[in-house]
VOGU-3710 file (C-alpha; in Angstrom, 3 decimals, decimal comma):
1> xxxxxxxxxx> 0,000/0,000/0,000  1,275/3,568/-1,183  2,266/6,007/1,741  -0,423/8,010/2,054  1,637/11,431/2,338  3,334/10,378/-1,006  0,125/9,820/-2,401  -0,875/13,813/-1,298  2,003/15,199/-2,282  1,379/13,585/-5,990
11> xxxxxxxxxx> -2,471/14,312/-6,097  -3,519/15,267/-9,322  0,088/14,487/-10,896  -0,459/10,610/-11,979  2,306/10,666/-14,660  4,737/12,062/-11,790  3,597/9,695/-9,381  3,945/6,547/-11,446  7,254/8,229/-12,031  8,421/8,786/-8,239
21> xxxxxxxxxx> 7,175/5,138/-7,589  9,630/3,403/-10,167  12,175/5,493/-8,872  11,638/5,320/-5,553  11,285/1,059/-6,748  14,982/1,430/-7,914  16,296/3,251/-5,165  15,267/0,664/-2,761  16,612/-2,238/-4,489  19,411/-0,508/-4,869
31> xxxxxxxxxx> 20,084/0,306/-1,536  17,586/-1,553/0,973  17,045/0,150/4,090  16,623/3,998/3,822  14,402/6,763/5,391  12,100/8,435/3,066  10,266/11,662/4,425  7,862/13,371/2,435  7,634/17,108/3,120  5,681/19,923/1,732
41> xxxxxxxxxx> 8,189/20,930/-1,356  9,842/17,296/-1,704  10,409/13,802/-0,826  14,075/13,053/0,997  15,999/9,960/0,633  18,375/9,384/3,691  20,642/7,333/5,578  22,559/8,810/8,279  22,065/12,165/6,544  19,567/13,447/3,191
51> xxxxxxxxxx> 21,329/12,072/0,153  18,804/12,463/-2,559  15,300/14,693/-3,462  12,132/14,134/-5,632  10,639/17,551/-6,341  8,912/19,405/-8,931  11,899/22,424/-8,891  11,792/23,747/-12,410  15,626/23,507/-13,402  14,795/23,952/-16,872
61> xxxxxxxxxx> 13,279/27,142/-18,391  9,918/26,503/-19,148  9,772/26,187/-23,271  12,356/23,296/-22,242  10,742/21,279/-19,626  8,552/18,192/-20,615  4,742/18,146/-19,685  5,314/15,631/-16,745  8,683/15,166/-14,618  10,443/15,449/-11,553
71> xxxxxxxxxx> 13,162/16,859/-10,278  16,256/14,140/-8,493  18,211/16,047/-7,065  21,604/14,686/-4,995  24,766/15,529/-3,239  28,737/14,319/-4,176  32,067/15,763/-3,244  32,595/16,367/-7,040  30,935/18,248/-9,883  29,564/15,700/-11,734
81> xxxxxxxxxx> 30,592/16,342/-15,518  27,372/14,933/-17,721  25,023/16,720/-20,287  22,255/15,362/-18,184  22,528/17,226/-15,557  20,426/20,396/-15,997  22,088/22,093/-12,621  24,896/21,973/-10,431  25,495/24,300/-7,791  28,134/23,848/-4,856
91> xxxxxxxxxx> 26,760/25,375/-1,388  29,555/24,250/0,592  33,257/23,492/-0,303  33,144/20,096/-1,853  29,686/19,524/-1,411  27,953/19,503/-5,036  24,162/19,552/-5,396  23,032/18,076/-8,963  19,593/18,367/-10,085  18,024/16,010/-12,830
101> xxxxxxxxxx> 14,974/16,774/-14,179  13,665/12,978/-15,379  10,315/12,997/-17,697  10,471/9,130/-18,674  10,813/5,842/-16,290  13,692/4,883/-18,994  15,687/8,333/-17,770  15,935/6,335/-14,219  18,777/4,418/-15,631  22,134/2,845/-14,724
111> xxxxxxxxxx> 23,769/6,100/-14,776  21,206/8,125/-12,487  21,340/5,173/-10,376  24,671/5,142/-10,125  25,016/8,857/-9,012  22,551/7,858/-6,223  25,048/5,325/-5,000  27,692/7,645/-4,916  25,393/10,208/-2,607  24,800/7,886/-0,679
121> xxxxxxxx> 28,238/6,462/0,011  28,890/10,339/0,651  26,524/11,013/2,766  27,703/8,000/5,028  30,750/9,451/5,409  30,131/12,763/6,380  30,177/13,510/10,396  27,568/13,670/11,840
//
């Protein structure tokens, strides 16, 4: 059964939903046991600290963003260098906040999944 909050937070957004819920699929298979908190703006992803975001943050102007997407958005100690990501801004010395705007279950791929790995293996490590 769906979490209701994560069912709010998508109502009226069915294409996004079905999108959160494969990623969110992935991301759990991925990586087992995580905490996922659903706020008012987005939905975290966490182990000892936040790692990764679903939102609807526009990080495209709007002539270039699809009809239906969401925002994953995640922290490394790097600038990631790939034409996918739409932004990356660094708000802290080596800590790097990507944002990839994904309109298509095939855009939560190897590579996204990968990054997600990698933030999480980050956030592990940083004190507490």
């Amino acid at each position: 059964m769906q979490n209701p909050d994560v069912l709010f937070f998508f109502e009226g957004k069915p294409e996004e939903l079905a999108l959160y819920e494969e990623f969110e699929k992935k991301v759990l298979e991925e990586l087992g046991q995580i905490k996922i908190k659903v706020s008012k703006t987005q939905i975290s992803f966490a182990n000892r600290h936040n790692f990764a975001f679903v939102s609807f943050l526009p990080v495209r102007k709007a002539k270039d963003r699809p009809a239906h997407y969401l925002t994953v958005s995640f922290g490394l100690e790097y600038q990631e260098p790939s034409q996918r990501i739409d932004a990356a801004v660094e708000p802290y010395p080596n800590r790097w906040t990507h944002h990839v705007m994904i309109a298509g279950t095939e855009e939560i791929d190897e590579e996204l999944l990968f990054w997600i790995r990698k933030a999480a293996a980050f956030s592990e490590r940083k004190r507490k």
